[in-house]
MINUKE-683469 format. One line per 8 residues: number of its first residue (from 1); their letters; for each residue x, y, z of C-alpha. Coordinates in steps of 0.25 Angstrom, whole numbers, plus 5000, padded with zeros to 4 digits. Layout:
N
NUM> a> X:Y:Z ~ ...
end
This chain:
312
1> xxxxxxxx> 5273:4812:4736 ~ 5258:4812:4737 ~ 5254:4814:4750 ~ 5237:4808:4752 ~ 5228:4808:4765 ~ 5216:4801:4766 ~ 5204:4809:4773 ~ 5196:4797:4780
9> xxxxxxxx> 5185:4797:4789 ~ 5172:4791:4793 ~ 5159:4798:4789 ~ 5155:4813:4793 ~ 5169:4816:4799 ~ 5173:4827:4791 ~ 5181:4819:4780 ~ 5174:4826:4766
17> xxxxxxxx> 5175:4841:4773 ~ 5189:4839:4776 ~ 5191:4835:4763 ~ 5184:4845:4758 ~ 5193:4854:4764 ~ 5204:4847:4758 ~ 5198:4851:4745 ~ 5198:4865:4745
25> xxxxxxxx> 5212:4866:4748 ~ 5216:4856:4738 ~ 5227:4861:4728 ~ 5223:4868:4717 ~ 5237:4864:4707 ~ 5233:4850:4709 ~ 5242:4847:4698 ~ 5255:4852:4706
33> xxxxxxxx> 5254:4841:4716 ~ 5256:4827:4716 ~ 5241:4823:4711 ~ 5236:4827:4700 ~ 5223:4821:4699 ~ 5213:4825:4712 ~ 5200:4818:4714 ~ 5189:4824:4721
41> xxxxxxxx> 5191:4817:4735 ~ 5206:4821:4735 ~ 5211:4833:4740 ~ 5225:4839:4738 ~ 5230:4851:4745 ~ 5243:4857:4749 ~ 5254:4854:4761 ~ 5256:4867:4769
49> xxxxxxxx> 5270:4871:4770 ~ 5275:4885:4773 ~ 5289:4881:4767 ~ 5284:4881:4752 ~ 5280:4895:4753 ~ 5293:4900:4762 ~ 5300:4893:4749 ~ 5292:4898:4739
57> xxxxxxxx> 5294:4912:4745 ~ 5308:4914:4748 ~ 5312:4907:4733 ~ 5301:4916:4728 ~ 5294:4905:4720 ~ 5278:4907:4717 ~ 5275:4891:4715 ~ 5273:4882:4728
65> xxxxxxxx> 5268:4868:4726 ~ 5263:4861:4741 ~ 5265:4848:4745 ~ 5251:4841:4744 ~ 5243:4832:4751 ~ 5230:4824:4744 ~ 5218:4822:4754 ~ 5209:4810:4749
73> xxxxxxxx> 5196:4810:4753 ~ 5193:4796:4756 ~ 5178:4788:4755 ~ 5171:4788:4771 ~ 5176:4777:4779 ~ 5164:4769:4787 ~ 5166:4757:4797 ~ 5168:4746:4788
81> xxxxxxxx> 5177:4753:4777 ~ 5187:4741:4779 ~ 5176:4732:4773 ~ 5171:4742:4762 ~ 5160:4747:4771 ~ 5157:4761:4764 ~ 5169:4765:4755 ~ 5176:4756:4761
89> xxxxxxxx> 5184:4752:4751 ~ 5186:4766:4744 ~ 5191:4769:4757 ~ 5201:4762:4760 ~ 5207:4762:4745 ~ 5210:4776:4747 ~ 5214:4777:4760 ~ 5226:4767:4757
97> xxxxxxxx> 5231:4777:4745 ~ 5233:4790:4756 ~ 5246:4792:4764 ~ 5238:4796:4777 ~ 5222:4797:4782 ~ 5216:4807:4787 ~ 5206:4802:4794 ~ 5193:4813:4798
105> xxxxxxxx> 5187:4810:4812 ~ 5175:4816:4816 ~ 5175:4824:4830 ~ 5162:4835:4825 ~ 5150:4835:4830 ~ 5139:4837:4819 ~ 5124:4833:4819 ~ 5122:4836:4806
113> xxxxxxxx> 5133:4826:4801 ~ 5131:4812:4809 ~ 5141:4805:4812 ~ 5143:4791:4805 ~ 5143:4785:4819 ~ 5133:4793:4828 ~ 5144:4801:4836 ~ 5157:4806:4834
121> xxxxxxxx> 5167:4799:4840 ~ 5181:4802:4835 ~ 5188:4790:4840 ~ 5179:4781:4833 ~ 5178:4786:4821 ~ 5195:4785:4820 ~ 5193:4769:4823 ~ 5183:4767:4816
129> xxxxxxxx> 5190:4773:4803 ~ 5204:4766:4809 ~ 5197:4753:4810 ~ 5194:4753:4795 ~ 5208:4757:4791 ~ 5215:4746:4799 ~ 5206:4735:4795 ~ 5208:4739:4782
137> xxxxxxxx> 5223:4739:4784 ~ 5225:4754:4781 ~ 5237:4760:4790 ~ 5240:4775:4785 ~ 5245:4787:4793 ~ 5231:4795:4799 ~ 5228:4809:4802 ~ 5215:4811:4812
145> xxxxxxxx> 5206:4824:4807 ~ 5197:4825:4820 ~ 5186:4834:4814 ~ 5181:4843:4823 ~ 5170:4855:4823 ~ 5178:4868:4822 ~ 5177:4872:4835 ~ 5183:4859:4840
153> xxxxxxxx> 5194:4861:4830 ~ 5197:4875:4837 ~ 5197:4870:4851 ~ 5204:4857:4849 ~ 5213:4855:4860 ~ 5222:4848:4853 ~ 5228:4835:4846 ~ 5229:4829:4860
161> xxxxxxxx> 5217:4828:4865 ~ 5210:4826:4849 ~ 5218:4812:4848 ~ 5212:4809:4861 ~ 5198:4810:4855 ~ 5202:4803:4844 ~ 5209:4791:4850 ~ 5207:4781:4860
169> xxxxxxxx> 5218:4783:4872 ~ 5212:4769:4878 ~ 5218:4761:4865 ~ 5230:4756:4865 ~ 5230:4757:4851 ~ 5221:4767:4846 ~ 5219:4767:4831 ~ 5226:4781:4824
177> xxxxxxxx> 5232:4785:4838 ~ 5244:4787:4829 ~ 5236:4797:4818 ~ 5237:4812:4818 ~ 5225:4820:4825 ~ 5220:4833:4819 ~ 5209:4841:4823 ~ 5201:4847:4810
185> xxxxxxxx> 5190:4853:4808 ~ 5185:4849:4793 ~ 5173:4858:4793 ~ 5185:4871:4796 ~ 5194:4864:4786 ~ 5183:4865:4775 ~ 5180:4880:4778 ~ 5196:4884:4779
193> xxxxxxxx> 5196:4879:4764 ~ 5188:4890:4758 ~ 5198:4901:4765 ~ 5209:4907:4760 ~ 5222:4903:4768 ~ 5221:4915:4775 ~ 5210:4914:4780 ~ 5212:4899:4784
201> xxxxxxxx> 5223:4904:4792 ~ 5216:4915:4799 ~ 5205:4906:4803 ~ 5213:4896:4808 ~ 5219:4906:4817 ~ 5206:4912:4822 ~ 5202:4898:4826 ~ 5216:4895:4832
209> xxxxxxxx> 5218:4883:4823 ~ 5234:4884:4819 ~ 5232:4875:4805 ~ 5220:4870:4797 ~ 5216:4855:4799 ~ 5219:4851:4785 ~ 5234:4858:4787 ~ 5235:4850:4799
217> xxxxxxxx> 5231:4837:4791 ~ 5243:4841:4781 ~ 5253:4842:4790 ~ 5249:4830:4798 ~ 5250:4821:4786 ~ 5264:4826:4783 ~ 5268:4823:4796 ~ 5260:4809:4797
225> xxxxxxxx> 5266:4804:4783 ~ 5281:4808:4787 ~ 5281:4818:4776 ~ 5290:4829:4773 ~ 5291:4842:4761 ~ 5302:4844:4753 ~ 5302:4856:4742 ~ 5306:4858:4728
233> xxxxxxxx> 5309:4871:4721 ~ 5305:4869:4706 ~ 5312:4877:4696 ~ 5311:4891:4708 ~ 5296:4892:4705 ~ 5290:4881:4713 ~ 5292:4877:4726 ~ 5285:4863:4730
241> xxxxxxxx> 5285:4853:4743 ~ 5285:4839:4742 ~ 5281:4831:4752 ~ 5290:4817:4755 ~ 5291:4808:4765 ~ 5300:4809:4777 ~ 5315:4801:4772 ~ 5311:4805:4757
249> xxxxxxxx> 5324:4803:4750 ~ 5329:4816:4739 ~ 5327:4805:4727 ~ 5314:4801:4731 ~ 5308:4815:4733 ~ 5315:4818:4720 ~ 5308:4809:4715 ~ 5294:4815:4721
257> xxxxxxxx> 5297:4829:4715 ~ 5300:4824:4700 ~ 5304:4809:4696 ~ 5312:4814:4688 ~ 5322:4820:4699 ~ 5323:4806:4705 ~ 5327:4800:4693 ~ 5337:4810:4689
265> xxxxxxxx> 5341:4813:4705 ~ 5356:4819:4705 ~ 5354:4827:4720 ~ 5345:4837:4727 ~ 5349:4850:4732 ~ 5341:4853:4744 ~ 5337:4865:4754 ~ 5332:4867:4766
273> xxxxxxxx> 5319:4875:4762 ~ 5321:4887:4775 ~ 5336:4886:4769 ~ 5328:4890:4755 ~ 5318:4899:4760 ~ 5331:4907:4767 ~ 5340:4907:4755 ~ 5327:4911:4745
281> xxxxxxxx> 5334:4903:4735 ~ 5341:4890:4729 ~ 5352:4896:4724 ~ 5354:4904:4738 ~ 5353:4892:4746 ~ 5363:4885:4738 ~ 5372:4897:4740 ~ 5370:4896:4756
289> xxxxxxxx> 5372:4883:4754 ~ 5359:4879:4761 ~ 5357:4867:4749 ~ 5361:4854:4750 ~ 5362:4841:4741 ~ 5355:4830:4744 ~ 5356:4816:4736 ~ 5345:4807:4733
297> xxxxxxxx> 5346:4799:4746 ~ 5344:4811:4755 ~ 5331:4812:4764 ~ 5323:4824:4759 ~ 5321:4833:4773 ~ 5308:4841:4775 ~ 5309:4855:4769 ~ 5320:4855:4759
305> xxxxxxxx> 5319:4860:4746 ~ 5325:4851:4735 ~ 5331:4851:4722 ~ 5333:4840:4715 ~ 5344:4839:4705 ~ 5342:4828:4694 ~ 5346:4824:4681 ~ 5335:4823:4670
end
């Protein structure tokens, strides 16, 4: 399944370096994802996960293919979207294709770049962007990017007292309290981009930051679309994740993978992937009897590697 966020936010928040950030980690083998088309305001880059390369490793295959997820960079929002203000209406076409928003709010000070209403206030820029949504009908899953100045990012004192910035306590129904928080700064997420991962991780680590913003974002919009990752072994020389969502059923992610697996769908042979990663092979897992068959109504459970059996 293709997986899309849409990067929203009023103007001068950060939005387009985000993005831009989001660019230079795009995946270069656009063509081995689910898109095979990318447009200049869509970014598509790699899930982390440490288990594609534990299986890659220990079955000794070179080829790993990632999970992706595609960022769409979606037209400025201003007060009056709703009505076509601004563009409006290009705004709101898009952001009812995506399967979550990210929605960039501004907590940096800058002279140089003016924000649209004078000052920055956090909280009022999530209701203004909030308002238009609801008055336009749009109820989708959100993740909050507080953009702060790097020094902010490194002294953060956490996701507690940032959703008490963002959101007003005193309403009984604030809008977004729901939403996932997460302190980035876009600025730093632009500059990690042109460092090898190496040097990503070692200047993460000097400035006491565990995971990078964007990483952060990822994972969060696993979690917020109920999502989980399933692998497949192709022919013992590529090892590929799939992301499904949570109650997925073996025929349907059979037929994710290939329609042709669903059409033909005889059973699934299936491993735990720690189970794989220990036995270094299919044939040594069978043997252990660490495999099990699963039939087309059985939920696919996060981490398993799967084989499907069908007939062509």
């Amino acid at each position: 399944m293709s997986l899309s966020i849409g990067i929203v936010g009023l103007p001068n928040s950060g939005k387009s370096t985000l993005f831009n950030a989001v660019l230079k980690r795009q995946i270069a083998q656009v063509a081995e994802y689910p898109y095979t088309t990318i447009e200049p305001n869509i970014g598509v880059v790699e899930v982390p996960d440490k288990r594609l390369s534990l299986l890659a490793t220990s079955l000794s295959i070179q080829k790993i293919v990632p999970a992706a997820i595609r960022f769409i960079d979606i037209a400025g929002l201003v007060k009056g979207a709703h009505q076509g203000e601004g563009l409006g209406n290009q705004f709101l076409a898009h952001i009812r294709e995506v399967d979550a928003i990210l929605q960039v709010v501004r907590a940096f000070e800058n002279s140089q770049v003016p924000h649209v209403a004078g000052k920055v206030d956090p909280r009022e820029d999530i209701e203004i962007v909030n308002l238009e949504l609801e008055l336009a009908e749009i109820k989708k899953p959100t993740i909050y990017v507080l953009n702060m100045d790097e020094k902010s990012i490194t002294e953060s004192a956490g996701i507690k007292s940032i959703r008490e910035l963002i959101f007003d306590k005193s309403k009984s129904k604030g809008l977004g309290q729901d939403g996932v928080v997460i302190p980035v700064c876009a600025k730093l997420e632009a500059e990690l981009s042109d460092l090898s991962e190496e040097e990503q991780k070692a200047y993460l680590k000097e400035v006491g930051i565990e995971k990078s913003g964007l990483d952060q974002v990822i994972s969060a919009s696993y979690k917020l679309l109920d999502l989980i990752t399933f692998f497949t072994i192709a022919g013992g020389k590529m090892v590929q994740a799939w992301p499904v969502k949570v109650g997925t059923k073996m025929i349907e992610a059979a037929e994710i993978v290939h329609s042709d697996f669903a059409r033909g769908f005889i059973t699934a042979e299936v491993c735990n992937f720690s189970k794989l990663v220990e036995a270094k092979s299919w044939h040594n897992a069978r043997e252990k009897g660490w495999l099990h068959t699963a039939g087309r109504d059985e939920v696919v459970k996060d981490g398993e590697v799967v084989e499907f059996k069908f007939r062509v």
